[in-house]
VOMARTOR-947445 format. One record per residue (C-alpha): residue in three letters; x, y, z. Coordinates in Angstrom, 3 decimals. Example, Ala and Ser with C-alpha at 12.3 -4.5 7.8 and 13.67 -1.06 7.14 Angstrom:
<nodes>
<node><code>Ala</code><u>12.300</u><v>-4.500</v><w>7.800</w></node>
<node><code>Ser</code><u>13.670</u><v>-1.060</v><w>7.140</w></node>
</nodes>
This chain:
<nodes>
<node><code>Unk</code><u>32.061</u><v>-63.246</v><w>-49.601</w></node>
<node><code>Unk</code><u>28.339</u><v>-61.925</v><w>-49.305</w></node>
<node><code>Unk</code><u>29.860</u><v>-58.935</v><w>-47.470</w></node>
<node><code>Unk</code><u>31.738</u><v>-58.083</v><w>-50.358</w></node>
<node><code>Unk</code><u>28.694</u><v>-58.751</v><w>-52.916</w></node>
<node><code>Unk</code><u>26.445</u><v>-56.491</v><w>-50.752</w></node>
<node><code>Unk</code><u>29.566</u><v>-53.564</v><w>-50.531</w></node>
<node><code>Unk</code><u>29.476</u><v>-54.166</v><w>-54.751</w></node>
<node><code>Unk</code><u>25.768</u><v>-53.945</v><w>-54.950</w></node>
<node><code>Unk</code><u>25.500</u><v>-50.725</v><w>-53.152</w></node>
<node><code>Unk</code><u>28.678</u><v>-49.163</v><w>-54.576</w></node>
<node><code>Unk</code><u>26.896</u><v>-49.743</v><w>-58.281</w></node>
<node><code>Unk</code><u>23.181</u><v>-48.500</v><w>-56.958</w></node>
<node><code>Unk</code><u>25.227</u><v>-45.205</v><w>-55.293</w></node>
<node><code>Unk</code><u>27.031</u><v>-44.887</v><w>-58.879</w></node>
<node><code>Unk</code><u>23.586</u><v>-45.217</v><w>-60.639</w></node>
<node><code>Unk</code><u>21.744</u><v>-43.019</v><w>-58.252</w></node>
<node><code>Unk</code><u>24.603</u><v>-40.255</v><w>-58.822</w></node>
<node><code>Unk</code><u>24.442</u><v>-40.395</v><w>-62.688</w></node>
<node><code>Unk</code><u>20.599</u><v>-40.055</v><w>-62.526</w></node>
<node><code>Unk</code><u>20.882</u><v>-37.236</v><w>-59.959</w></node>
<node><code>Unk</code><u>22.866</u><v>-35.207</v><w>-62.442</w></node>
<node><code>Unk</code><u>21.640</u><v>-36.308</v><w>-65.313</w></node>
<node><code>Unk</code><u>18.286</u><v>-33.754</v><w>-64.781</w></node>
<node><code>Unk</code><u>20.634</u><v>-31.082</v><w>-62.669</w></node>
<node><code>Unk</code><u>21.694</u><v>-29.549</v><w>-65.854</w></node>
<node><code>Unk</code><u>20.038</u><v>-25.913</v><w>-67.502</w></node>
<node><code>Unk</code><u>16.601</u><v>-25.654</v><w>-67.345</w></node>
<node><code>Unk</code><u>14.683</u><v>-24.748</v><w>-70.814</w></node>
<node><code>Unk</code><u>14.002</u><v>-20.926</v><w>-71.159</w></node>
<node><code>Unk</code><u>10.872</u><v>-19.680</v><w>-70.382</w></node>
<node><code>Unk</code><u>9.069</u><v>-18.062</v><w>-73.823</w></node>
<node><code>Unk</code><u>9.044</u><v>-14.346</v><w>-73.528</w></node>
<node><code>Unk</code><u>6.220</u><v>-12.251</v><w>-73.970</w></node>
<node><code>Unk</code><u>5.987</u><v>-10.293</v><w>-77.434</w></node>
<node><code>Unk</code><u>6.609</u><v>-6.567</v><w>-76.611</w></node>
<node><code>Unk</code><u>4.153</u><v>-4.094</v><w>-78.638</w></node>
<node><code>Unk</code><u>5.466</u><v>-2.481</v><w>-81.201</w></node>
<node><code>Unk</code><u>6.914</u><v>1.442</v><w>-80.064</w></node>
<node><code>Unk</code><u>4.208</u><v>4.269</v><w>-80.882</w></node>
<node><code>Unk</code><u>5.903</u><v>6.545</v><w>-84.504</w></node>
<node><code>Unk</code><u>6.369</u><v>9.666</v><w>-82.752</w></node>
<node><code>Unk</code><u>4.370</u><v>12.667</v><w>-83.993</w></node>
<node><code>Unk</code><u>6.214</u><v>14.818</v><w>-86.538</w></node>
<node><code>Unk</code><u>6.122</u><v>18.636</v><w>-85.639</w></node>
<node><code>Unk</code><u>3.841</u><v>20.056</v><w>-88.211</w></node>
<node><code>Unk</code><u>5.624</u><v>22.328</v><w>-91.038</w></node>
<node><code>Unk</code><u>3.593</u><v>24.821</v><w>-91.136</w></node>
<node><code>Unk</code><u>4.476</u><v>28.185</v><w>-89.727</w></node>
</nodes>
């Protein structure tokens, strides 16, 4: 009888162990990206020829 309470106890502590376990496996939160700087206007050719 205590053979089969002690197989029980560690079956449900393996079960709890394994839903913890994944529980944190999953994605991990995305790292915030840097802002990128704004692209310099490009210099117009000047019109006058």
């Amino acid at each position: 009888m205590w053979l089969l309470m002690i197989e029980a106890l560690v079956a449900f502590f393996l079960l709890a162990f394994i839903v913890w376990w994944t529980m944190y496996s999953g994605k991990t939160p995305p790292r915030p990206t840097r802002a990128l700087p704004e692209p310099k206007p490009e210099r117009q050719p000047d019109q006058a020829e």
